[in-house]
N, C-alpha and C positions, 0 to 999 in steps of 0.2 A: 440587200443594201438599198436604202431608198437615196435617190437622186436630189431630193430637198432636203436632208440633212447634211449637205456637204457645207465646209465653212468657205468663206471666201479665202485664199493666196496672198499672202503678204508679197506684191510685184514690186520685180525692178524692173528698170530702163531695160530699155533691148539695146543689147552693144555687140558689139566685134567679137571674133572667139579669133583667135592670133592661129588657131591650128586649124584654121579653114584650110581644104581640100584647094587643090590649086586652078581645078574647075571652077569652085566658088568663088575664089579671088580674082581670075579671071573676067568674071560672067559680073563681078563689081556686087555679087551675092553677100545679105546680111546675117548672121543664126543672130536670132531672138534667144533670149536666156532670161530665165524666173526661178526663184528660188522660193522656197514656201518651208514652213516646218508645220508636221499635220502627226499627232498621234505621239510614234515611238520614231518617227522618221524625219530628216532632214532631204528633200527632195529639190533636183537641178532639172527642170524639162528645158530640152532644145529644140528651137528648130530650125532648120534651113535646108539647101539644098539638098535634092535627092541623092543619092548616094549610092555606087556599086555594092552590091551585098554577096558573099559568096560563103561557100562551106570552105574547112581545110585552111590552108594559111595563102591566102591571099595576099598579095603588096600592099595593095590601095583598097579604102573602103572598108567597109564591115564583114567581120567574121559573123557566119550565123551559127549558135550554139545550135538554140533550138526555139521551136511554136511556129508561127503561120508565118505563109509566104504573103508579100502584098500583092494586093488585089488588081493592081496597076501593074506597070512594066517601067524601068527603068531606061531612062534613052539620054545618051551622054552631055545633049545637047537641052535638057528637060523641056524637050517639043513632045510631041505623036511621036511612040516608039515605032509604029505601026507593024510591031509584032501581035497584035490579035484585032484584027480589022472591026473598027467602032471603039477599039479600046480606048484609056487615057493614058497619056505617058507619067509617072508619077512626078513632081515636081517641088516636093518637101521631106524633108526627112526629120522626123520627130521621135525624140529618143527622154526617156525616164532616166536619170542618175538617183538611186535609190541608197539612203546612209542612213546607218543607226544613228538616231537623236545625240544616242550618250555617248558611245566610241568613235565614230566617224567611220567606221568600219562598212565597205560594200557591202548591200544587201543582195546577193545572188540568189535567195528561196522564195523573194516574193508571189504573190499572187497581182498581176496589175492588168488592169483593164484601163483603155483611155478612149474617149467619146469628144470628137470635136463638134461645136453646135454653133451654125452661122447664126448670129442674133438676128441679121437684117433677113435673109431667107430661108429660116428657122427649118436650114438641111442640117441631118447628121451624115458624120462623118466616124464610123466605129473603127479604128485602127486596129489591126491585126497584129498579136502583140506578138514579138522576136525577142529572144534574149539574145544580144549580139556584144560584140567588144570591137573597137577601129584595132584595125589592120597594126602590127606592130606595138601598142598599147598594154595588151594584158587584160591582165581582172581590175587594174586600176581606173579602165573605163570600162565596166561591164555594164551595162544601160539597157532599158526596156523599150520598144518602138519598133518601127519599121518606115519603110516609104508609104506615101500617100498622094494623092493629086486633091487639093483644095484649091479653090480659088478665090482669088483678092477678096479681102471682107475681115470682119472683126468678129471673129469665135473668141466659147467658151471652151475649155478644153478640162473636162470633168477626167479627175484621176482621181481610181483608187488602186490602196497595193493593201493587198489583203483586207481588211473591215475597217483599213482607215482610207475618207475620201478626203478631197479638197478640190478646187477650181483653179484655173487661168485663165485670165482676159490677153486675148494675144489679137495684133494686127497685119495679116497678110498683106503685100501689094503683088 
């Protein structure tokens, strides 16, 4: 897959998601939401607040199916968890909602890779991808992502799910 044949995201407004976390509403937290259609796929990325992630059925927070743990540490207060000394506490939670174009139907088999790219300090940010679903939800939120620690700045955030790509322009504060 080459990185310069990806199309640009047909973007919306960043708004409200009403099933903010009560940490998030709390903390006066925003989730960004973009919707793109790329291929055979209708595609929701989120982001916002970090988020508890656990195995098994948990209350609150994300169930984790399966794939990579984040590379960060999750800390309630999205400070320094200062569970691994020098670590970053994560402080975004950025999730793939992946639908077939023509059914609407969840895509659970994907293949998704996501790369976030700060334009102004041209760092990547390779997100370690989790198949997970919130806490009490189902398969009707089955979503791709995990936690990450970015900071304030305007990324690109290159998604592909299997050999179809596309982009986001998202802005952090």
């Amino acid at each position: 897959m080459k990185w310069k044949s990806w199309a640009p995201a047909t973007l919306l407004t960043a708004s409200l998601v009403a099933g903010m976390t009560p940490t998030a509403r709390a903390m006066g937290s925003m989730t960004i939401v973009k919707q793109a259609t790329a291929g055979a796929y209708r595609l929701v990325l989120k982001i916002g607040p970090a988020q508890r992630m656990a195995m098994g059925h948990p209350k609150h927070g994300e169930v984790m199916l399966h794939g990579q743990v984040a590379t960060c540490s999750f800390s309630g207060n999205m400070g320094m968890s200062g569970s691994s000394k020098g670590a970053r506490g994560c402080n975004h939670h950025i999730e793939l909602h992946v639908y077939n174009r023509k059914s609407g139907k969840v895509v659970t088999t994907a293949v998704v890779t996501m790369v976030m790219v700060d334009s102004r300090r041209h760092t990547r940010i390779t997100v370690p991808i989790m198949a997970m679903m919130g806490a009490g939800l189902g398969m009707k939120d089955y979503h791709y992502g995990n936690n990450v620690y970015a900071g304030a700045g305007t990324y690109t955030v290159r998604v592909a799910v299997d050999k179809t790509a596309t982009t986001f322009t998202i802005q952090l504060m």
